[in-house]
BAMARMAR-720659 format. One record per atom (N, C-alpha, C, O): residue in one letter; x, y, z. Coordinates in steps of 0.02 Angstrom, whole numbers, padded with zeros to 5 digits, always signed. Each point is the difference from the previous one (the first is absolute). Example, Ala and Ser with C-alpha at 12.3 -4.5 7.8 and 13.67 -1.06 7.14 Angstrom:
2
a+00660-00284+00390
a-00045+00059+00000
a+00045+00060+00000
a+00052-00001+00033
s-00070+00054-00069
s+00042+00059+00003
s-00039+00055+00037
s+00025+00055+00008
end
This chain:
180
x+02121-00587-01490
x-00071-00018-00002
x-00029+00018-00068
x+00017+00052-00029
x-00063-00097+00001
x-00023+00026-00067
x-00072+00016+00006
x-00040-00035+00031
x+00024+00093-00065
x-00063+00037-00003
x-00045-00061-00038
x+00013-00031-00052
x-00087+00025+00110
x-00043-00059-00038
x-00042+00049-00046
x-00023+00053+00020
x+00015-00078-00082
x-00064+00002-00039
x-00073+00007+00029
x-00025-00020+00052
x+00009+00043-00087
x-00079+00021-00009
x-00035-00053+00022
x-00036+00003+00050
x+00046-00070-00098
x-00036-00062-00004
x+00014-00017+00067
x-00050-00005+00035
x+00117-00010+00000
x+00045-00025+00067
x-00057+00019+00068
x-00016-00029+00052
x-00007+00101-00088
x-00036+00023+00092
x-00071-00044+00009
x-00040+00018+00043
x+00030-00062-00075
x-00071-00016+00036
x-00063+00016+00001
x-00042-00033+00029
x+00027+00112-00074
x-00042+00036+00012
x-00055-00009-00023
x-00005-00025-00056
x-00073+00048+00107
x-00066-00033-00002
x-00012+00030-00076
x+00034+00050-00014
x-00077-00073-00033
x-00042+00049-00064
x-00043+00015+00043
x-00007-00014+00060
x-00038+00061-00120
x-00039+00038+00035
x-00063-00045+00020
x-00037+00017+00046
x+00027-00077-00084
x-00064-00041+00011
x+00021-00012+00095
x-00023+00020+00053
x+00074-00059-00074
x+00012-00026+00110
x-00008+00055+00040
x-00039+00006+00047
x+00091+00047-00074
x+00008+00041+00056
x-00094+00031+00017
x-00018+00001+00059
x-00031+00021-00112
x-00056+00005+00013
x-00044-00045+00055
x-00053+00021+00025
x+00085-00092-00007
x-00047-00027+00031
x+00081-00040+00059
x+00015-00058+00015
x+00001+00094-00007
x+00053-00005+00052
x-00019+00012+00060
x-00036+00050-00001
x+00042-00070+00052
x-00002+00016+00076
x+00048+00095+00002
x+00056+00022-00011
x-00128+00007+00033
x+00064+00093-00010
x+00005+00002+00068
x-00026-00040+00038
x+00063+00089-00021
x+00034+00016+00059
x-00065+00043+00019
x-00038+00024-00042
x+00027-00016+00126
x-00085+00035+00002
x+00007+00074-00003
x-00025+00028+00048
x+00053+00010-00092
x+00013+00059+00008
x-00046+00036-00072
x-00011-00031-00052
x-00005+00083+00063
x-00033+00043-00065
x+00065+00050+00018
x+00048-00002+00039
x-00073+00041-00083
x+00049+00074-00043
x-00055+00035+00009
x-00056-00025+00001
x+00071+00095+00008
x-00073+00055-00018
x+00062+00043-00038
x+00054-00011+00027
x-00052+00046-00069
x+00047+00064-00033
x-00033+00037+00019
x-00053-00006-00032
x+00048+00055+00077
x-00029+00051+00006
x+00015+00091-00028
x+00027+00046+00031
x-00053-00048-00095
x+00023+00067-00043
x+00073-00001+00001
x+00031+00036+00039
x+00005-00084-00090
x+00046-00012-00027
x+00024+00028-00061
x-00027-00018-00052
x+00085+00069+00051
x+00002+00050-00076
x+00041-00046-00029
x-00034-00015-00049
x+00096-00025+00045
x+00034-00037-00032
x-00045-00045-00033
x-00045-00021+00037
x+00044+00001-00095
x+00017-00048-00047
x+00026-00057+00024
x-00024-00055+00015
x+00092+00085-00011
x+00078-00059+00002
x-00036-00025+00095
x-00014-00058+00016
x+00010+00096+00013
x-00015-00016+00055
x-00062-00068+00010
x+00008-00053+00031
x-00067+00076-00067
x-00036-00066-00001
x-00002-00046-00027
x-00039-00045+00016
x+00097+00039-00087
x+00008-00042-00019
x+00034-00062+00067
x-00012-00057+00021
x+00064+00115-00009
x+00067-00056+00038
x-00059-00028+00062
x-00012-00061+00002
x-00016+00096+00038
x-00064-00020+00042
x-00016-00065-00013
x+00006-00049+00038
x-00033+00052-00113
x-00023-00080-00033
x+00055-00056-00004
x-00003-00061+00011
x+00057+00104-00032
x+00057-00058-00011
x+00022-00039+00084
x+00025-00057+00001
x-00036+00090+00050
x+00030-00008+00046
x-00074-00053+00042
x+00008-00047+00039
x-00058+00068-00059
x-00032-00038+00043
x-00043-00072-00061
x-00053-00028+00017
x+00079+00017-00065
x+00022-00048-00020
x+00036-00034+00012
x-00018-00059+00004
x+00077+00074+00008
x+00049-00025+00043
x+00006-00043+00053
x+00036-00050+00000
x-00089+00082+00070
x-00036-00021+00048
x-00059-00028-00018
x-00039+00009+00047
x+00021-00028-00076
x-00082-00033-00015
x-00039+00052+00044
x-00027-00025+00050
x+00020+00092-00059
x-00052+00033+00028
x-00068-00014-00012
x-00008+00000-00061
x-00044-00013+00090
x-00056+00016-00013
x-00038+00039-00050
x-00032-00026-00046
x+00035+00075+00053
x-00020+00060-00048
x+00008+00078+00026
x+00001+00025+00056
x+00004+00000-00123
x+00032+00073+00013
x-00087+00047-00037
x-00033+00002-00052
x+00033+00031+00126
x-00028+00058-00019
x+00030+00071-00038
x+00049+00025+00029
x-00070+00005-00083
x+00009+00049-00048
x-00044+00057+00044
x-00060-00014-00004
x+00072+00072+00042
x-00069+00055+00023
x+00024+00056-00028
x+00058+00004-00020
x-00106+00049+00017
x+00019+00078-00027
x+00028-00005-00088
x-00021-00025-00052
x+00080+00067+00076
x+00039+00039-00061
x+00034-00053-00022
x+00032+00009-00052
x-00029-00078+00085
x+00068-00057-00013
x-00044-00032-00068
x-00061-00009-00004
x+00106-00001-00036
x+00024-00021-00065
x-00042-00073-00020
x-00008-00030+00054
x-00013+00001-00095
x-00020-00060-00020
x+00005-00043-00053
x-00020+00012-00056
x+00048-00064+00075
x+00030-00044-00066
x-00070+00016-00058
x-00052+00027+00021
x+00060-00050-00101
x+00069+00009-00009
x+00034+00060-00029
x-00041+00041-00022
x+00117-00021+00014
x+00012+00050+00004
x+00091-00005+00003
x+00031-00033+00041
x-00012+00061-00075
x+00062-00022-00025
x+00066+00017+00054
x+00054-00028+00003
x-00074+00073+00028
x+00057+00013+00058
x-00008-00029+00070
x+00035+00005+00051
x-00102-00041-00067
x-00019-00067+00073
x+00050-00066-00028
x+00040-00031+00034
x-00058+00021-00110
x+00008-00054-00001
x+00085-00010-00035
x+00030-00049-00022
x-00016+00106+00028
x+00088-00008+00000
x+00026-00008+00078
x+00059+00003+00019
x-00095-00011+00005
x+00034+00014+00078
x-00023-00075+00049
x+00030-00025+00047
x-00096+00005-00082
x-00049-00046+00022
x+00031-00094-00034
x-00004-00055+00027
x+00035+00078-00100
x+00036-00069-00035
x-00073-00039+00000
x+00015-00059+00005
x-00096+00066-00009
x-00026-00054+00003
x-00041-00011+00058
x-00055-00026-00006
x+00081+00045+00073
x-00031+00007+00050
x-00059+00007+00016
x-00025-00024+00051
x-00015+00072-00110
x-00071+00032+00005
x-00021-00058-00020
x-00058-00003+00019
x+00073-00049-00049
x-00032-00051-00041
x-00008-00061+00051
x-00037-00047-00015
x+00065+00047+00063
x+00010-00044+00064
x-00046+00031+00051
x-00056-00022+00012
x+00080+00069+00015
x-00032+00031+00054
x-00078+00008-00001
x-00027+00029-00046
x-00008-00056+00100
x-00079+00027-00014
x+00012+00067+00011
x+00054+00013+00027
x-00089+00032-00040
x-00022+00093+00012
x-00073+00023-00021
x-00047-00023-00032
x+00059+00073+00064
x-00085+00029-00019
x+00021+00088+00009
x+00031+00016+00051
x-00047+00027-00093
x-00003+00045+00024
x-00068+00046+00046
x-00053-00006-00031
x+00045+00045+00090
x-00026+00036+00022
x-00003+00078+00016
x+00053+00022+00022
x-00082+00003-00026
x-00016+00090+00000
x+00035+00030+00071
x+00041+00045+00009
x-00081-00097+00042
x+00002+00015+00079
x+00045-00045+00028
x-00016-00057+00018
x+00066+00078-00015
x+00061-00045+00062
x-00049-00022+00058
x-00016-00058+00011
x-00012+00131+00035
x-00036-00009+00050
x-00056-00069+00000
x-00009-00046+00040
x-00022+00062-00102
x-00042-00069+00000
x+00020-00067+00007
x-00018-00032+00050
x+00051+00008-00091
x+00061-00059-00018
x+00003-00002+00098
x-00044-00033+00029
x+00093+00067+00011
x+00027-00028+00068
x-00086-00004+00038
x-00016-00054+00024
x-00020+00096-00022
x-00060-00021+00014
x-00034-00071+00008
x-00016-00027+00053
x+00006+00000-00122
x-00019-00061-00019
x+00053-00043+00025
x-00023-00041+00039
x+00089+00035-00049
x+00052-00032+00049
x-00005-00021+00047
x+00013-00059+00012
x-00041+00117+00045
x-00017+00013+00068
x-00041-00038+00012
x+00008-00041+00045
x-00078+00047-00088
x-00073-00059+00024
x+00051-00064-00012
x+00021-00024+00053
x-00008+00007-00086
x+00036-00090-00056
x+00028-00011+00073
x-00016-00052+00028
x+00075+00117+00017
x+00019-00047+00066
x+00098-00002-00025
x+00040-00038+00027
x-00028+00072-00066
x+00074+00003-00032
x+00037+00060+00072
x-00023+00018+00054
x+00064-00009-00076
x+00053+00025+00049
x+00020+00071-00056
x+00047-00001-00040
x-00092+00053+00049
x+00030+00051-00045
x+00037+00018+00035
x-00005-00002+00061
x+00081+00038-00116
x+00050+00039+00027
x+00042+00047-00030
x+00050-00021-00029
x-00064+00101+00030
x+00039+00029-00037
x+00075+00000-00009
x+00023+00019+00053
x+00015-00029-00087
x+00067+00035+00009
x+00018+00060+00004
x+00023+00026-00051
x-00027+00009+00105
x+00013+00067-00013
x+00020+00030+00066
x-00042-00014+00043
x+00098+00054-00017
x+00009+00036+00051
x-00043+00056+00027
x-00015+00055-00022
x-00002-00092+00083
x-00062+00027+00045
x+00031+00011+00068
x+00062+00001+00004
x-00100+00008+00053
x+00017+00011+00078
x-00031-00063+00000
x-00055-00013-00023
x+00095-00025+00049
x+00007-00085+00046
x-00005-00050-00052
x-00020-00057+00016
x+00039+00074-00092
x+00018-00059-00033
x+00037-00031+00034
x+00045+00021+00037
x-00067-00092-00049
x+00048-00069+00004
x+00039+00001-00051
x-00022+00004-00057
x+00105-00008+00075
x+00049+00000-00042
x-00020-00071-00038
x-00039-00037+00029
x+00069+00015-00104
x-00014-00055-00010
x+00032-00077+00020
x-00028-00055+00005
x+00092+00076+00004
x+00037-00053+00049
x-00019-00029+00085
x+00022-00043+00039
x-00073+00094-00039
x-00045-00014+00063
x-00085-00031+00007
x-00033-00021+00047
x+00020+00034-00122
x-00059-00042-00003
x+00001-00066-00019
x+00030-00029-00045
x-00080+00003+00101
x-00013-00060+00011
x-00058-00034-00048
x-00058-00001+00020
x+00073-00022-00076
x-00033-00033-00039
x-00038-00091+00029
x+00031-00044+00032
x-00096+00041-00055
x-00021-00059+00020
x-00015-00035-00051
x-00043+00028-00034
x+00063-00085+00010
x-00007-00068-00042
x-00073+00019-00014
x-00011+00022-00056
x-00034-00026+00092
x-00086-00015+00013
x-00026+00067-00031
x-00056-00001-00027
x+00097+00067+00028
x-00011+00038-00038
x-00023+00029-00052
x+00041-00011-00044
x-00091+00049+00018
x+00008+00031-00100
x+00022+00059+00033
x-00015+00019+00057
x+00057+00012-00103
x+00018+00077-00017
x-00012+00032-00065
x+00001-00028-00054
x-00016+00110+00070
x+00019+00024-00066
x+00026+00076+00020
x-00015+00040+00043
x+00053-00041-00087
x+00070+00041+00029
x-00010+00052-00056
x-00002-00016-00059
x-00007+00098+00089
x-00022+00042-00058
x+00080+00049+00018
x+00032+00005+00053
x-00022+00018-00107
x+00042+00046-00032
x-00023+00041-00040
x-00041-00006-00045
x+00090+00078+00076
x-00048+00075-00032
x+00044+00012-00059
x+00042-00039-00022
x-00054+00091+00003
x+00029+00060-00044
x+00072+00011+00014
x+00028-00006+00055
x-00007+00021-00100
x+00080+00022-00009
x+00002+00060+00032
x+00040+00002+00046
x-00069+00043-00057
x+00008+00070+00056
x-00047-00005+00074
x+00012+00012+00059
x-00064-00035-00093
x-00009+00028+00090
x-00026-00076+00013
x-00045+00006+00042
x+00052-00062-00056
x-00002-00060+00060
x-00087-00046-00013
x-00021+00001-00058
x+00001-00018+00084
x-00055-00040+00037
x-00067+00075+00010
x+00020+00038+00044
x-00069-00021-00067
x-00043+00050+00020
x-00024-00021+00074
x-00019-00058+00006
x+00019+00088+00038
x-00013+00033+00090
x-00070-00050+00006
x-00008-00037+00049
x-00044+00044-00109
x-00061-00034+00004
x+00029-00066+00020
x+00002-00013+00060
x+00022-00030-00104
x+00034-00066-00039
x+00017-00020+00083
x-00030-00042+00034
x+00076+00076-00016
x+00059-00017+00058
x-00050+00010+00066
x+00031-00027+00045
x-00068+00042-00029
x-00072+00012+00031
x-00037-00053+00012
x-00022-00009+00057
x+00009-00035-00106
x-00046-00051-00010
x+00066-00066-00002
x-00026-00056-00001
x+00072+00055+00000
x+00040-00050+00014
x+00003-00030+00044
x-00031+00041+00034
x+00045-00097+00015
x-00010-00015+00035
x+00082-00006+00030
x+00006-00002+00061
x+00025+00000-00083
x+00069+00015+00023
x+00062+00050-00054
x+00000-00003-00061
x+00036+00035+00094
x+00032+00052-00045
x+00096-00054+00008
x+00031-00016+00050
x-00016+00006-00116
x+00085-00016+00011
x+00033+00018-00025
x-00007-00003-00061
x+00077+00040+00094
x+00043+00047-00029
x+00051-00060-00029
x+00004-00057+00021
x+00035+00086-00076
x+00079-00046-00010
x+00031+00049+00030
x-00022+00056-00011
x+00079-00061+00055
x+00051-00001+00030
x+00044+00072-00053
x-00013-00002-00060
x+00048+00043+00077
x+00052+00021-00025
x+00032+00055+00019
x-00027+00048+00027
x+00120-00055-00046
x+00011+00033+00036
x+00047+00050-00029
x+00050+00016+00033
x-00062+00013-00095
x+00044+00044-00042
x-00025+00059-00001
x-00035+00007+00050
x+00036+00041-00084
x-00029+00068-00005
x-00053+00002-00050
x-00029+00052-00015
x+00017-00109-00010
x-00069+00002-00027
x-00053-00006+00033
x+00004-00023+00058
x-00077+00046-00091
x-00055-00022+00051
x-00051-00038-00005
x-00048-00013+00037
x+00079-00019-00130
x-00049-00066-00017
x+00022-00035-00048
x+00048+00025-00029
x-00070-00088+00005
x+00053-00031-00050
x-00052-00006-00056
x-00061+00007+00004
x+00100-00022-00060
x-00057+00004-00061
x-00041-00074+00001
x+00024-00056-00001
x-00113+00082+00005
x-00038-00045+00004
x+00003-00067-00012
x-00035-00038+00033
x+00085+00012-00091
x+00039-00077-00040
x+00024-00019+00029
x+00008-00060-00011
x+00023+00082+00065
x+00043-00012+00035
x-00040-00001+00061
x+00018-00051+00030
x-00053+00076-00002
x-00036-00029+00056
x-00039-00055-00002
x+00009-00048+00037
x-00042+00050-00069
x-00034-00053-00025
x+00049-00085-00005
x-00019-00058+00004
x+00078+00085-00014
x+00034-00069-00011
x+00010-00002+00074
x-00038-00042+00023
x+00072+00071+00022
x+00016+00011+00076
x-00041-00037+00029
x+00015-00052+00029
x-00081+00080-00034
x-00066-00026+00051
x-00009-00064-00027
x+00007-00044+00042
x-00022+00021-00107
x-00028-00064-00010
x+00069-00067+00018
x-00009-00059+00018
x+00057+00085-00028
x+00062-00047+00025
x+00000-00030+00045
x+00015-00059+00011
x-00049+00139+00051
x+00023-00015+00079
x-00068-00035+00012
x+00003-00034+00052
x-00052+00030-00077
x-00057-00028+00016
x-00013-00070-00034
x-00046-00037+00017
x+00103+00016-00080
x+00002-00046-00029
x+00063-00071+00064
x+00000-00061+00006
x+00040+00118+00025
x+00045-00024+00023
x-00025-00028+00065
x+00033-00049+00019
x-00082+00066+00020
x-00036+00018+00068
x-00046-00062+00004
x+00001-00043+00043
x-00049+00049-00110
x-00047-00074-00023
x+00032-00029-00011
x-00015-00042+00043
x+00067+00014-00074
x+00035-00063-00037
x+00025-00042+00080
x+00013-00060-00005
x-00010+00083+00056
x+00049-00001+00058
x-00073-00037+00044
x-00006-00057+00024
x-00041+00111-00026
x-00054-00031+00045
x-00038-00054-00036
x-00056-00012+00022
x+00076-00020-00071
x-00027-00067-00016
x+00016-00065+00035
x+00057-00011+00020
x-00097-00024-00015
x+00008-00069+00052
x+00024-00021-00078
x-00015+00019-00056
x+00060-00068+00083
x+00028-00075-00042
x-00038-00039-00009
x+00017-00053-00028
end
């Protein structure tokens, strides 16, 4: 098999992809210490035609050279906004009628292979901190809590990597509940 080119993949510029049909999902970063981490965030939900990514707290803001080694451009695609208050951001969510949902291990998370995503749906899917997760407030005001699945001796995976997990299985879930 031969590796396609750059030119070969098809890919939207940033003018289309800006006025593209996005997938109904937001991002919240909620006090994000990586760099590399929000870059790849951007790169990944570029990828997916996300909606837009919320920046809250301590998390990082284009531009900025260890986003945008990780990001390739992404920040330049992606709508974003940064905010102070995570809490606020899912708030305003909440009135709009979106489907907030932390990722974070709680008592009676819905595993994510078990949530039932709806076509008719918006989401916005918040992710915490590298040490301690999603803030208790944040996960409070959510309207649903979803764990990823796992089963090694770890007890969380690095945020880039969740972020790709969840938007896949939720990219994979919508693509399925579309009528022909």
């Amino acid at each position: 098999m031969r590796k396609l080119k750059n030119e070969e993949l098809t890919r939207l510029d940033i003018a289309s992809f800006k006025t593209a049909v996005k997938m109904p999902i937001v991002i919240v970063l909620d006090n994000i210490r990586s760099l590399n981490n929000v870059g790849s965030v951007f790169r990944t939900s570029d990828a997916f035609l996300i909606e837009k990514i919320y920046l809250c707290g301590i998390t990082a803001t284009p531009p900025h050279k260890d986003i945008r080694k990780t990001a390739l451009g992404a920040t330049e695609s992606v709508q974003w906004q940064y905010r102070k208050q995570t809490l606020a951001v899912i708030q305003e969510y909440n009135e709009k009628g979106y489907e907030t949902i932390a990722i974070e291990q709680t008592e009676n998370a819905t595993m994510l292979n078990e949530y039932a995503v709806s076509a008719s749906a918006k989401y916005v899917l918040v992710f915490g901190n590298e040490v301690k997760g999603v803030q208790q407030e944040v996960v409070d005001s959510c309207k649903h809590v979803v764990e990823i699945p796992q089963f090694g001796t770890k007890h969380s995976l690095n945020i880039s990597v969740s972020v790709g997990l969840v938007i896949w299985n939720f990219w994979e879930k919508l693509k399925h509940k579309k009528s022909p």
